[in-house]
KEKOL-582212 format. One record per residue: x negated, y negated, z of N, C-alpha, C, CB in turn; residue in three letters. Coordinates in pm, whole numbers, plus 50000, padded with zeros to 5 digits. Atoms other than C-alpha are relative to their C-alpha. Last residue first. Glycine has a CB too. Layout:
XYZXYZXYZXYZALA...
REM end
This chain:
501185004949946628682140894721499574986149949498995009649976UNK499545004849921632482150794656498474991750053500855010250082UNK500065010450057631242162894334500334991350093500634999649895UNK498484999950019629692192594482499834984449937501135002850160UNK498725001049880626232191494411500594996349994500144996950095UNK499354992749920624172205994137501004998250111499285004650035UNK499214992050081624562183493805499925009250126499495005049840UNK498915003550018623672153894012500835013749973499974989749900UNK499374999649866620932168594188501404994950013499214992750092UNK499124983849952619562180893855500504998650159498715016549997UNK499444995650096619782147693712500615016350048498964998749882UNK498405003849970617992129694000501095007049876500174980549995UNK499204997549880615392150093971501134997650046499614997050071UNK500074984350002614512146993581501075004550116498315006250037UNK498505003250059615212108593618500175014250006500284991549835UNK499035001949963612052111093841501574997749944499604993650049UNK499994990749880610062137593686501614995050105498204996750100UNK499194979950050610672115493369500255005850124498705014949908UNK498755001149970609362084293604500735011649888500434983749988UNK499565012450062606572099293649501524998149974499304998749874UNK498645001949995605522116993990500204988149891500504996650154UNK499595004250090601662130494077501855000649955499105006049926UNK497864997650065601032127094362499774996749896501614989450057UNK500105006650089596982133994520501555003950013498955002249884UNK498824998950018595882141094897500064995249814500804990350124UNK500035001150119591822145094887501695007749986498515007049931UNK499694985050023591762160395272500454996449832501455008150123UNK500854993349919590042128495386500285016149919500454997750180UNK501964997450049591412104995218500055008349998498624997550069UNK500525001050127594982116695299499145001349931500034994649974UNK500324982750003593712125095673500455001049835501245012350134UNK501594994450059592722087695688500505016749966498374999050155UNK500525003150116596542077495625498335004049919500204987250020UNK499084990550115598162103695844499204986749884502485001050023UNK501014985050053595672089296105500755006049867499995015350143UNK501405004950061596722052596028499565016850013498884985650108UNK499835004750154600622063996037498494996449942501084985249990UNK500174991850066600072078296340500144998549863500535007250041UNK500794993649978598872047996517499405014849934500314999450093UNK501395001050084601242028296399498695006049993499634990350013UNK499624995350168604102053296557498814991549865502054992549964UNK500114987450037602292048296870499945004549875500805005450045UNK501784993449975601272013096902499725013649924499635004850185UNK499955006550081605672009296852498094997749927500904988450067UNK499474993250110606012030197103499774998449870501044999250002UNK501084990449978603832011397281500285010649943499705002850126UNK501535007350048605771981297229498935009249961499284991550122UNK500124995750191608901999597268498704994449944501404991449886UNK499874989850086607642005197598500145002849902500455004250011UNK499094995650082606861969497698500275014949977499724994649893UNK498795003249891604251967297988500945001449927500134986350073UNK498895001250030600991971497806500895001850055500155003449935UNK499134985550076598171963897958501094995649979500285014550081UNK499414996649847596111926597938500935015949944501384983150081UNK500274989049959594131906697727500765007050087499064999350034UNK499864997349894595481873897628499755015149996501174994850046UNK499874987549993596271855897292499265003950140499485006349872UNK501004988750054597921841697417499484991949900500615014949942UNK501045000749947601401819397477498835014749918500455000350168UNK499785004549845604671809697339498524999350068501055012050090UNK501204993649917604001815596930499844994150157498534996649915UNK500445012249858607151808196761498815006950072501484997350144UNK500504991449875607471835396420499544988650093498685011749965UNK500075012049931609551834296127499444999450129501144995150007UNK500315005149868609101864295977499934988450004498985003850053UNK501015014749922610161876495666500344995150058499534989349955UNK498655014049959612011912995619498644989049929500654995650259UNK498225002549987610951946895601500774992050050500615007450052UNK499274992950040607481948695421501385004250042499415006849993UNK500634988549938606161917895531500695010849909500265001550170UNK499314988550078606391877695379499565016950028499684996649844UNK501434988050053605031854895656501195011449898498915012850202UNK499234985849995607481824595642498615011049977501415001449850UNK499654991850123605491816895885500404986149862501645012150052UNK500584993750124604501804896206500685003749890499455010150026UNK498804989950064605791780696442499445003149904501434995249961UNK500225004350202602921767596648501275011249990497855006649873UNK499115012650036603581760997050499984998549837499364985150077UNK498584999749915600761780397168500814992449967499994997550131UNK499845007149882597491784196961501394994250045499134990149992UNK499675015550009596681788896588500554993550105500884997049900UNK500365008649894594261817196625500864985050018498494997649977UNK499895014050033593851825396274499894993450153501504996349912UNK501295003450062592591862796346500024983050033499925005049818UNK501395000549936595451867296626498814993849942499615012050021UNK500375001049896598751859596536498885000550079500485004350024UNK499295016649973598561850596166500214999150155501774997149916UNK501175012850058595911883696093500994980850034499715004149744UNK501675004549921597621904896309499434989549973498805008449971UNK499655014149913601511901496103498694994150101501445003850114UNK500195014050088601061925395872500164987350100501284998649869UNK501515002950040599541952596163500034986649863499205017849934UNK499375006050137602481950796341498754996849925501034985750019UNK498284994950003601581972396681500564995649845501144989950143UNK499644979250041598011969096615501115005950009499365011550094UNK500574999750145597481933396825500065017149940498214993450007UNK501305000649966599721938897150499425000449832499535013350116UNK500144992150104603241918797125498745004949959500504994449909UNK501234994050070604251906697428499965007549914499315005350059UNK500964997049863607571892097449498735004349970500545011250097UNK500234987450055610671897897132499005000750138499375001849821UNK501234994949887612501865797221499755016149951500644999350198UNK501435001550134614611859596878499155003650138499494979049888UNK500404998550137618051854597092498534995449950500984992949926UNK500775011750049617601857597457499855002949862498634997450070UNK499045014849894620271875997627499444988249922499454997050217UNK498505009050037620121899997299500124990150071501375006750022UNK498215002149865616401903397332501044995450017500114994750103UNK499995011949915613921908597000501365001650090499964985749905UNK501705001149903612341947596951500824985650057497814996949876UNK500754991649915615691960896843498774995650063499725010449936UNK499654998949856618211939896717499445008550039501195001550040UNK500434991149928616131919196415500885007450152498804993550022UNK499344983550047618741905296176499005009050116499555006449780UNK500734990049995617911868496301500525014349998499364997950096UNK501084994650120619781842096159499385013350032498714989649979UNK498704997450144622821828596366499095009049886500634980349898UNK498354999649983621261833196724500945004949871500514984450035UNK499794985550049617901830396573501115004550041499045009450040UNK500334999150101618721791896516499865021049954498684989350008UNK498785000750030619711786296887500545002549827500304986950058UNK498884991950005616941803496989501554999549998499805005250075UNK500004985750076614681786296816501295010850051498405008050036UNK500264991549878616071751196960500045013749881501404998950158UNK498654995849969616331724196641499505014650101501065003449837UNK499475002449917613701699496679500755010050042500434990949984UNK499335008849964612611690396355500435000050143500884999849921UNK500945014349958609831711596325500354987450039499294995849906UNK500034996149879613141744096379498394987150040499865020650008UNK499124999049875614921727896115499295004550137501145010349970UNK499465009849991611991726195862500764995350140500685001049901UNK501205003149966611351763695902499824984250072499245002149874UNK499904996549836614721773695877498584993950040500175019150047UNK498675004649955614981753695518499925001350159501255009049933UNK501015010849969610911768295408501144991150109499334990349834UNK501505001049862612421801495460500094986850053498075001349933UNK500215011449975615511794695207499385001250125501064992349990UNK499935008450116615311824494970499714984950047501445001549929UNK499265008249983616621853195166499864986749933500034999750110UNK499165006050117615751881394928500354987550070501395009149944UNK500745004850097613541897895218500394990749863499525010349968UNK500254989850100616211896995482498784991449854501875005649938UNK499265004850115615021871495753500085013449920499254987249917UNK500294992150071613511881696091501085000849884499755010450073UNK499004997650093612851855596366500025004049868500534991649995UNK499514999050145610991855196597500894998449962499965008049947UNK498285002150028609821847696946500054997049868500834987550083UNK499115001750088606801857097121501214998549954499885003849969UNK498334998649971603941863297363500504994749892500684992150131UNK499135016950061600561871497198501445004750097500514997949747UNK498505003349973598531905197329500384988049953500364999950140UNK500215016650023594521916997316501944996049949498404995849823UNK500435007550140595141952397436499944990849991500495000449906UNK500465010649972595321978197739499544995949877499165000150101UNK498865002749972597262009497693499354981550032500755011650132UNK499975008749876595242025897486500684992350047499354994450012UNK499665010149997595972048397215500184990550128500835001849941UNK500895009350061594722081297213500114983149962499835006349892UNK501214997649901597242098297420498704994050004499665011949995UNK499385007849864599862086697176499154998050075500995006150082UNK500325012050063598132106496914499984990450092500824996549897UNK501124994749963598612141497107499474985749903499645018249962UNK500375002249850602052125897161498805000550009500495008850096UNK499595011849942602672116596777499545004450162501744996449965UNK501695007150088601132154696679500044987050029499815000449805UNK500874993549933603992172296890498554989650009499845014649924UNK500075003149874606562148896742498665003250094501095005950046UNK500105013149999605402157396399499874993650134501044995349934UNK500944999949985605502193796478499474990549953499675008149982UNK501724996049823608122191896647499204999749926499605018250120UNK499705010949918609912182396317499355000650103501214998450032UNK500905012150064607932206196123500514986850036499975000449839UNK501624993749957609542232796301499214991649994499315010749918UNK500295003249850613002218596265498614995550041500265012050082UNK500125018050010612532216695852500144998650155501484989549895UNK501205002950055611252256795907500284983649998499695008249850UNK501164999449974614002263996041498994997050011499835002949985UNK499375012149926616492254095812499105002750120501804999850030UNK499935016250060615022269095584500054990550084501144996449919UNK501255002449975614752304095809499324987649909499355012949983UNK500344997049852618252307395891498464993549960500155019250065UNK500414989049887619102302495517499314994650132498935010549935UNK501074999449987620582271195350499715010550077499604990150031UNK500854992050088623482265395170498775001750035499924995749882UNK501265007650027624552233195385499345005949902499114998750110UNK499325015050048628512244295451498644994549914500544987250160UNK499224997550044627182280495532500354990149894500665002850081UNK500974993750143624112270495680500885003649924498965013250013UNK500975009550044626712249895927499105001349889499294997950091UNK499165009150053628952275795981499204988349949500994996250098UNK499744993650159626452298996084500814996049940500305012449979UNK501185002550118625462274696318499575009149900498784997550055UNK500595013350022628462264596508498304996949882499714996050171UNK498825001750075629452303596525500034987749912501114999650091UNK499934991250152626402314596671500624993549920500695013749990UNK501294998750077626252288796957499735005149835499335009250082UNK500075015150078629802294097008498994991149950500464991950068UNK498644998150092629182329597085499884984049895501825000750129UNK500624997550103626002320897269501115004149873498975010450040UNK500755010950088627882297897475498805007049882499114989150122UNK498565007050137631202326197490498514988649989502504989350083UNK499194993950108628112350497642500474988649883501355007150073UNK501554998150063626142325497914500615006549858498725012750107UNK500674988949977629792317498029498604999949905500995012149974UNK499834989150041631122283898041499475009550003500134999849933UNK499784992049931631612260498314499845013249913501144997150062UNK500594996849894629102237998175500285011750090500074990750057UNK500794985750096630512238397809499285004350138498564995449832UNK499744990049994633732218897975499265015749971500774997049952UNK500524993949839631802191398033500585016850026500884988150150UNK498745004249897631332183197669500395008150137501325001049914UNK500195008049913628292188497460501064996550144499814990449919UNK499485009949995628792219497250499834992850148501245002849954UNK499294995849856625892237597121500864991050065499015002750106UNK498684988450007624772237596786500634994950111499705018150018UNK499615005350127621682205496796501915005750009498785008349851UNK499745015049945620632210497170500664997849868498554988650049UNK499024999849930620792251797060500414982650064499625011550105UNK498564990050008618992246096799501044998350044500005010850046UNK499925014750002615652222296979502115003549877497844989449884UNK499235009649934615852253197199500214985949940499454998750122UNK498774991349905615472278896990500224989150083499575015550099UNK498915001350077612562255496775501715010250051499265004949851UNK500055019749971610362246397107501805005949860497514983049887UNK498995002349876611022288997174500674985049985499115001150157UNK498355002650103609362293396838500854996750090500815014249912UNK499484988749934606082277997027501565002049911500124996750184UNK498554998550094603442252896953500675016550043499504999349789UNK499114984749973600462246597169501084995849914500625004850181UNK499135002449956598042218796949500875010550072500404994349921UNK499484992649861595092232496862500895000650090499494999350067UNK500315003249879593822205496657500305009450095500504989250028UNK501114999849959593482226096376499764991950129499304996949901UNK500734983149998596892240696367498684998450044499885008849841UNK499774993549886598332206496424499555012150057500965000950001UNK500435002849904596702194896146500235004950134500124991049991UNK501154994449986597512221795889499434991750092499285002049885UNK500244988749903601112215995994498535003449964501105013649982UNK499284995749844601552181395967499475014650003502014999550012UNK501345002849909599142179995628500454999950166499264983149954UNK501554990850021601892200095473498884994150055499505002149845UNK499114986149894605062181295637498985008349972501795008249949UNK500745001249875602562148795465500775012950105500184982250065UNK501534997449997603422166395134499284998550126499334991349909UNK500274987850033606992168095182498615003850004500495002249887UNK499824995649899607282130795311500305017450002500974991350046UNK501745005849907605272119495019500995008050094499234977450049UNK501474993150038607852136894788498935002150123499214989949887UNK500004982849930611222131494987498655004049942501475013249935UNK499475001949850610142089894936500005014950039501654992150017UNK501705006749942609382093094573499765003350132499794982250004UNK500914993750053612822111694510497995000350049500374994749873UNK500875004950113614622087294763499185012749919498884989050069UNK500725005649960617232105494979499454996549874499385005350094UNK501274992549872619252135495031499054989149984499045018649959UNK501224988750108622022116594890499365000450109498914994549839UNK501115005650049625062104795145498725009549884499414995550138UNK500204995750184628372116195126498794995349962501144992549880UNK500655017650090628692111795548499695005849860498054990650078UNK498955001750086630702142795709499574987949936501384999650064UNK499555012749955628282138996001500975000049915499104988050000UNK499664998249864626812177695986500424985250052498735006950084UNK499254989649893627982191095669499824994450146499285016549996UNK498925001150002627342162895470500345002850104500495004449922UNK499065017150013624172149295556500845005050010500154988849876UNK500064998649832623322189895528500184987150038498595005950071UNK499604983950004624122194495138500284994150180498405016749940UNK498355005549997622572160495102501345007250055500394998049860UNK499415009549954619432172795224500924992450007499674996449997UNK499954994349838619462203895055500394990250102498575005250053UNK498894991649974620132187694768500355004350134499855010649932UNK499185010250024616842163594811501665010150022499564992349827UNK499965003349879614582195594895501424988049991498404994650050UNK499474993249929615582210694559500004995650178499415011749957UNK498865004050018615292182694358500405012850118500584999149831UNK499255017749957611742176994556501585001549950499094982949883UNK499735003749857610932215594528500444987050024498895001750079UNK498694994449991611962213894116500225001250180500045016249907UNK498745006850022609052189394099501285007350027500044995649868UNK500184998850092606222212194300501584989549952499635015349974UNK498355005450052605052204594612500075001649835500344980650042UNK499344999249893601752222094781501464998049958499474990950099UNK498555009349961599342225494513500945005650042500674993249902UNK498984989149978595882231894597501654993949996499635007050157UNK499964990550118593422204694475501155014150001498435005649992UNK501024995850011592492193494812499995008649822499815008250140UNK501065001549930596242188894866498495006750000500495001550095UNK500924995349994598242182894562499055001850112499694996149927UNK500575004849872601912168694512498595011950033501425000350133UNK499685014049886603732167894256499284995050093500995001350082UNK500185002849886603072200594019500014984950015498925006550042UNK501205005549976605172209593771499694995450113499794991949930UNK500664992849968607252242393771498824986750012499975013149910UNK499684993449906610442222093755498585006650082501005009549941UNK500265009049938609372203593449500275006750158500784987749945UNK501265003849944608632235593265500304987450097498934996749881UNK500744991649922612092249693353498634992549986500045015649953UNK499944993849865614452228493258499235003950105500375007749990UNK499005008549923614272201992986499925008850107501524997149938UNK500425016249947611412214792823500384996250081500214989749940UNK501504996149907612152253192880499364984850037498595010649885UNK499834995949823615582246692751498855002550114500705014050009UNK499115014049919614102230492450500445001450096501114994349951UNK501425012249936611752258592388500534987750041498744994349874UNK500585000049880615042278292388498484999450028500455010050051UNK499645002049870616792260592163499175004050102501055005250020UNK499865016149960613902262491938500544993350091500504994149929UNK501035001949874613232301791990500144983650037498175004549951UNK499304998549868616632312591836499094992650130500215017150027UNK498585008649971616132295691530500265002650174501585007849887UNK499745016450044612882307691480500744991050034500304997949901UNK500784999749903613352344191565499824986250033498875007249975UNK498694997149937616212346591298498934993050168500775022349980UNK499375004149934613262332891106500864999350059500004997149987UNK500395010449969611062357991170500654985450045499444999949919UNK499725001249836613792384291202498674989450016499875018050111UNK498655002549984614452374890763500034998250194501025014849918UNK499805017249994610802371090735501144995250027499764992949880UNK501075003349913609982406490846500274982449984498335007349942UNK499404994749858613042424490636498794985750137499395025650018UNK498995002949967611752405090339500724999350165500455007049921UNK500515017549939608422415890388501754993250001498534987549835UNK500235004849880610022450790428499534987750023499335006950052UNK498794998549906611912451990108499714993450145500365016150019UNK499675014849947609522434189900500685005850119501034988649896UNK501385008249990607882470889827500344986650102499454994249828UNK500094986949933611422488589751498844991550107499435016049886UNK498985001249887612042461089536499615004250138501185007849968UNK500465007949992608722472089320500954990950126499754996649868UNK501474997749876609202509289380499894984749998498115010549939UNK499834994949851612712497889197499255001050078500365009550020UNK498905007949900611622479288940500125003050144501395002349955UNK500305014549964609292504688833500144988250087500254996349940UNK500524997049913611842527788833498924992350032499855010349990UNK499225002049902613682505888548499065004650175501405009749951UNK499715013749916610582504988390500804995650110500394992549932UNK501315005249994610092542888320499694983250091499654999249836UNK499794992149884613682546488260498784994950065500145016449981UNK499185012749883613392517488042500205007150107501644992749960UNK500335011349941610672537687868500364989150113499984996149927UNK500984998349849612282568987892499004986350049498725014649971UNK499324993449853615372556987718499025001550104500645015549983UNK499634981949993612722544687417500875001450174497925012849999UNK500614992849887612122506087364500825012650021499974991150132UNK
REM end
């Protein structure tokens, strides 16, 4: 082959190099591109898309999203701390969900009922929170109590990480629970079909029902039995262990159907009824009996069931949905580990 030939070829060559060059170039930042994008589609798995999913749905509009639950949860621990010094978590995942979502049907109800609401309710529910209690705050000046006002609760968002208007806003929606419980309240009559009573309220794990049960057909005095057994100290009476008194149908709604439907008449010891926070052991004294209510916590107790059945039709009603698997939930608890202090 002739000089100019290989010349000839050689160049060749070259335009032919020359050619590859840029696919080269293009596959080389492909996969440079490649490598770099894997980690971070994996950081997007693990981080960010789960964060952005939705949780909680009203009417199709969504209201809670997963990274709001780790973020509400924090917050809540955050502020546990700061204002009892207790190391507690902000709470159940599941648990801060639903009670995030129903803080969204709180305020679109209240809005439509018409309820008055006022920022004044949240300035003063503040200053009862900040402000110091002791007799000495009486003589103080209007000034040093807004001073110390200030001071007490910019220290506090400080310690809690939360802006003025976070923290706020979880007040707000406290009244406006309360608010919505009175205008409920109002609706709840004060005159009901009633049982008198005397319990007794086992932890759920306890195991030997049928044992107390036994003992008390034998003879043995109930209230010498709830004395040693009964965990209830709020509805039944310290003088009188296990006495609890009228109890109007709709106050305990697991427990209606064995005091009232059945009907089993004065002098029966009921149970074990298995409920959602305990099992009952339950003496039936007299009733059932028509008559108003006379207890307060009783009616209190009317109340808070009361709102719990509207907060359940307004679910229905306003096509509530959750979605929360357990990913979401190991998810949450993960980033509430890895954000707060360690002292938490």
């Amino acid at each position: 082959m002739s000089m100019a030939s290989r010349t000839r070829v050689s160049r060749s060559d070259q335009g032919s190099a020359k050619g590859r060059r840029p696919w080269l170039v293009a596959a080389g930042l492909f996969l440079l591109l490649a490598i770099v994008a894997v980690p971070s589609y994996g950081y997007y798995r693990a981080y960010v898309q789960p964060a952005n999913q939705w949780a909680g749905r009203v009417g199709g509009e969504v209201v809670v999203t997963v990274g709001q639950v780790a973020e509400r949860i924090q917050t809540l621990a955050l502020l546990n701390e700061t204002s009892d010094g207790s190391a507690s978590a902000g709470g159940n995942p599941f648990e801060i969900l639903r009670s995030m979502v129903e803080d969204e049907l709180v305020r679109g109800i209240v809005t439509e009922l018409g309820v008055p609401t006022s920022e004044a309710n949240t300035d003063t529910a503040l200053r009862e929170r900040f402000l110091p209690t002791d007799s000495t705050a009486s003589a103080a000046s209007e000034e040093q109590l807004e001073r110390e006002f200030r001071e007490a609760y910019s220290h506090f968002l400080t310690r809690g990480r939360i802006s003025d208007n976070e923290y706020r806003e979880l007040i707000r929606v406290q009244i406006f629970r309360e608010l919505l419980k009175v205008e409920i309240a109002n609706r709840v009559p004060r005159v009901a079909e009633q049982v008198e009573i005397a319990w007794i309220v086992l932890p759920s794990d306890f195991g030997e029902e049928e044992t107390v049960i036994d003992l008390l057909r034998q003879g043995e005095p109930f209230e010498s039995v709830a004395r040693v057994l009964n965990t209830d100290r709020y509805f039944a009476d310290t003088s009188q262990p296990g006495y609890v008194g009228w109890v109007p149908k709709g106050a305990f709604p697991d427990l209606d159907e064995y005091l009232f439907d059945e009907s089993p008449g004065a002098g029966s010891i009921l149970g074990p009824i298995f409920a959602k926070d305990g099992t009952y052991i339950i003496a039936l004294m007299n009733g059932p009996t028509i008559g108003e209510i006379q207890n307060e916590k009783m009616f209190g107790q009317m109340r808070d069931e009361g709102f719990e059945r509207w907060m359940e039709a307004e679910w229905r009603q306003r096509n509530v949905e959750i979605q929360f698997t357990s990913e979401d939930y190991r998810w949450v608890l993960d980033q509430v580990e890895n954000e707060l202090p360690a002292s938490l």
